[in-house]
N, C-alpha and C positions, 0 to 999 in steps of 0.2 A: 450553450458554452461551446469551446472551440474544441481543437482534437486533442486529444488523449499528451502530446508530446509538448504542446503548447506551455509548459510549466513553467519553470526556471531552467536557463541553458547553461550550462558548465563552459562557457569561455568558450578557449579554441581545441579543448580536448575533444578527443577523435568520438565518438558515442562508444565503439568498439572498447577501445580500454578503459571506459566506465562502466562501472556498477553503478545502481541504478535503486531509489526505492521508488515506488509509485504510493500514489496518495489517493483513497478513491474515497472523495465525499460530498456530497451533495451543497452544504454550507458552505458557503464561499469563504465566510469569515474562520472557521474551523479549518478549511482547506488550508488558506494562507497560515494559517496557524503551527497547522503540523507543518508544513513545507519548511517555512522560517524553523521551525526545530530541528529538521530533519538537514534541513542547509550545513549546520555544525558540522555537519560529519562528513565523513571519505566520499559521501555517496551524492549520484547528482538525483535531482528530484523532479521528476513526472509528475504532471498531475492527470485526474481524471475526475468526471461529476455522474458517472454509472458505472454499473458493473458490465455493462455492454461497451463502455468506453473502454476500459479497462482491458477485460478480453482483447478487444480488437487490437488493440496496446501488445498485448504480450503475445498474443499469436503472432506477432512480426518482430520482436523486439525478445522473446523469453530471457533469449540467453545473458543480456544485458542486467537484468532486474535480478536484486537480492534479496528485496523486501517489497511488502504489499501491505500495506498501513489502508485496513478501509473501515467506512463505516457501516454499521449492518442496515441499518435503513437506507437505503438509497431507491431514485425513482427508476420507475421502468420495470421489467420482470424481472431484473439479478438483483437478488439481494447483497450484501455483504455475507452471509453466511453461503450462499449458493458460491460466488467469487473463493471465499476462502475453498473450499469443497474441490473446487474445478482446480484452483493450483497446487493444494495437495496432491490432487491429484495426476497431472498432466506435469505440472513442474516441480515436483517434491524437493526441489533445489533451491525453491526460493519462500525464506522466513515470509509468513501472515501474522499479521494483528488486527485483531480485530475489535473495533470500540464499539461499544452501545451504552444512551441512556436511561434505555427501560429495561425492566424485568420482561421474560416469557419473549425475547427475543431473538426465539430459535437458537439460542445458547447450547440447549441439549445437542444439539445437532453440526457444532464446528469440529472439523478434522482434529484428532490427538495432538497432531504438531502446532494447529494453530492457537497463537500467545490473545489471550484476554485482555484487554482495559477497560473498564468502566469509565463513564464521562459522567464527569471531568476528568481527565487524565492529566496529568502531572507532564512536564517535558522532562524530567529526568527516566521517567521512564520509558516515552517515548526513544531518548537519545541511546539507552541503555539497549532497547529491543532493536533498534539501527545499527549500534556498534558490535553486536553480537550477528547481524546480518553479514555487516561488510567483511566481517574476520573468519566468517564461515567459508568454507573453500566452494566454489562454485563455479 
């Protein structure tokens, strides 16, 4: 896949006065999936198909980004639960959700702040855990 920015581009808005979610998942179909959900909203949408994409994403871009919609399985050595971990940590400014659809998916192990979905996930709730991203001051 291509880089991390390559998503959907918000017009002729500046990247600076955009907020930002990022989308980090391996399925393509799922990908386009949340994006088009996540399109509804204030916020322009990134994508990414690792947690190594992703990082490299947000070490250049942090301040941009409100929200981090990833999935826990992803390829490569970052998980989705490692990704949620690192932005709690490093960017505690910016909402995570994290989807998974198996049990014993290092669940026990996601940061306090970061929001749950199980898959299938509904887009109202995806739209809901975005709309609470972009109204969050950051």
């Amino acid at each position: 896949m291509g880089q991390a920015a390559m998503g959907h581009p918000a017009g002729d808005r500046a990247a600076r006065s955009c907020r930002a979610a990022l989308v980090v998942e391996d399925d393509r179909n799922l990908r386009d999936l949340a994006a088009a959900v996540l399109e509804e909203t204030d916020l322009q949408v990134i994508e990414a198909d690792s947690g190594e994409e992703a990082l490299q994403h947000l070490r250049a871009h942090a301040e941009e980004i409100a929200l981090v919609f990833t999935d826990v399985r992803l390829p490569c050595l970052i998980d989705g639960v490692d990704l949620a971990r690192a932005v709690s940590t490093r960017w505690p400014w910016i909402k995570v959700v994290v989807t998974s659809g198996g049990l014993g998916d290092r669940l026990d192990h996601l940061p306090a702040a970061a929001t749950y979905l199980p898959k299938p996930w509904r887009a109202l709730d995806v739209l809901i855990a975005a709309e609470r991203a972009a109204a969050a001051p950051g």
